[in-house]
C-alpha positions in Angstrom: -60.6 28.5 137.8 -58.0 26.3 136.3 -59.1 22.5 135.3 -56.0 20.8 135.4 -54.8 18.6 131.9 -55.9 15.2 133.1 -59.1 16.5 133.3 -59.5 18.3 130.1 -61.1 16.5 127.5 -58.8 15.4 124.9 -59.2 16.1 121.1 -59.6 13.0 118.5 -56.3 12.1 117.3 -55.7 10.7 114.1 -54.2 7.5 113.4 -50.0 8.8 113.2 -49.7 5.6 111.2 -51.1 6.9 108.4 -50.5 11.0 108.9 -47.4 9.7 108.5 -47.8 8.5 105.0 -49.2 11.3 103.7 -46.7 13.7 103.3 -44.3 11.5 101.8 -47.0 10.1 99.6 -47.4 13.5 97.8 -43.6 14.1 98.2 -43.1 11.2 96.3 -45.9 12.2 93.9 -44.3 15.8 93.1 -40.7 13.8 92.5 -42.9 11.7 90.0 -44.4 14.6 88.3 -41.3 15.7 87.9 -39.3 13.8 86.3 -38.8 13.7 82.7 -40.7 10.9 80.7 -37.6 9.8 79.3 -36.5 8.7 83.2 -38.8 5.5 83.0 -36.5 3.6 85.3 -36.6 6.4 87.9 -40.1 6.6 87.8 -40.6 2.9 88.2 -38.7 3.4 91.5 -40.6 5.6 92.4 -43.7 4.1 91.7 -42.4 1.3 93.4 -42.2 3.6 96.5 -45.3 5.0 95.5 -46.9 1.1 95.5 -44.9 0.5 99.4 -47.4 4.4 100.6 -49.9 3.0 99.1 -50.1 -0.2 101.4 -49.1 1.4 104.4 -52.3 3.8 103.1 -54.3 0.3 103.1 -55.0 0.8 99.2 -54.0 -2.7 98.3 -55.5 -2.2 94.2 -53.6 1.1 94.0 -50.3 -1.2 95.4 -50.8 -3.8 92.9 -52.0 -1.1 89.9 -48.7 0.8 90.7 -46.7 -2.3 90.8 -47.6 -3.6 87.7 -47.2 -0.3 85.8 -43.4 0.0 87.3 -42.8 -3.3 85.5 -44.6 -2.8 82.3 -42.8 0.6 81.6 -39.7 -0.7 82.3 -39.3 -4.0 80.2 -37.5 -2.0 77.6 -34.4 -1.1 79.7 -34.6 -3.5 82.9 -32.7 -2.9 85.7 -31.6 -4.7 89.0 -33.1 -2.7 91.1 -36.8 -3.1 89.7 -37.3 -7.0 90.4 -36.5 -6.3 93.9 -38.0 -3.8 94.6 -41.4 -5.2 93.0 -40.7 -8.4 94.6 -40.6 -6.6 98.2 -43.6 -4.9 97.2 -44.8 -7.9 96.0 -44.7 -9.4 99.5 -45.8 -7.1 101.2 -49.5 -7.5 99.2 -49.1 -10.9 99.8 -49.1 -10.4 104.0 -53.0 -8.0 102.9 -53.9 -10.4 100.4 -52.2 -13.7 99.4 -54.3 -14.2 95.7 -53.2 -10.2 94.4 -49.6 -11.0 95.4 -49.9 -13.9 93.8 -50.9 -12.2 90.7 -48.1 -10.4 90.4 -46.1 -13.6 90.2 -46.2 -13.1 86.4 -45.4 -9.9 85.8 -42.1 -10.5 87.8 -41.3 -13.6 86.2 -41.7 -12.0 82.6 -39.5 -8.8 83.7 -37.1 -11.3 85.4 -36.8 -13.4 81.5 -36.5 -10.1 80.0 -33.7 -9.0 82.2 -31.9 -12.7 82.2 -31.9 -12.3 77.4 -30.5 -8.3 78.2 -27.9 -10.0 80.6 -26.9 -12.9 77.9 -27.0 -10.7 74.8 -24.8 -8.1 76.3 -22.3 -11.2 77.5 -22.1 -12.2 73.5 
């Protein structure tokens, strides 16, 4: 005797929201791992990316912990593309939690000075 699929009892599904960042997550993780440790600007990106999983992951301290790191590795040789990222990243915490968004206010400011003296020292 056949019970007919409207019937059957369904199985629990998980949330696709966030099955969905898993698998990049550790994609993004291995890419990490593997990059040189000489690459710090392409390992702030992807930490950057790493910080954007980690919200959609709701781990707002991981966010702001991998935020912060991107920035701090990177003041040496900054780039464009760091600031805005971080800054995107940066309001994104702000929509989970206005005060740790906030607190990253600083970090972007001193990257963006550090960046501004690189641009007017190459200009001389």
């Amino acid at each position: 005797m056949s019970v007919p699929p409207s019937e059957c009892p369904r199985k629990a599904t998980r949330n696709p929201a966030r099955a969905s960042t898993k698998r990049p997550h550790r994609r993004l993780r291995a890419s990490l791992a593997a990059l040189p440790q000489l690459h710090t600007k392409a390992q702030a990106v992807l930490t950057l990316a790493l910080a954007e999983a980690a919200l959609q992951a709701d781990n707002l301290k991981l966010a702001v912990e991998l935020t912060r790191h991107a920035l701090a590795t990177t003041r040496h040789q900054p780039i464009m593309p760091i600031p805005h990222q971080a800054r995107r990243v940066r309001r994104l915490i702000q929509q989970y939690n206005p005060a740790a968004g906030s607190d990253l206010a600083d970090e972007l400011n001193g990257f963006a000075h550090v960046l501004t003296a690189v641009a007017a020292s190459a200009q001389r």
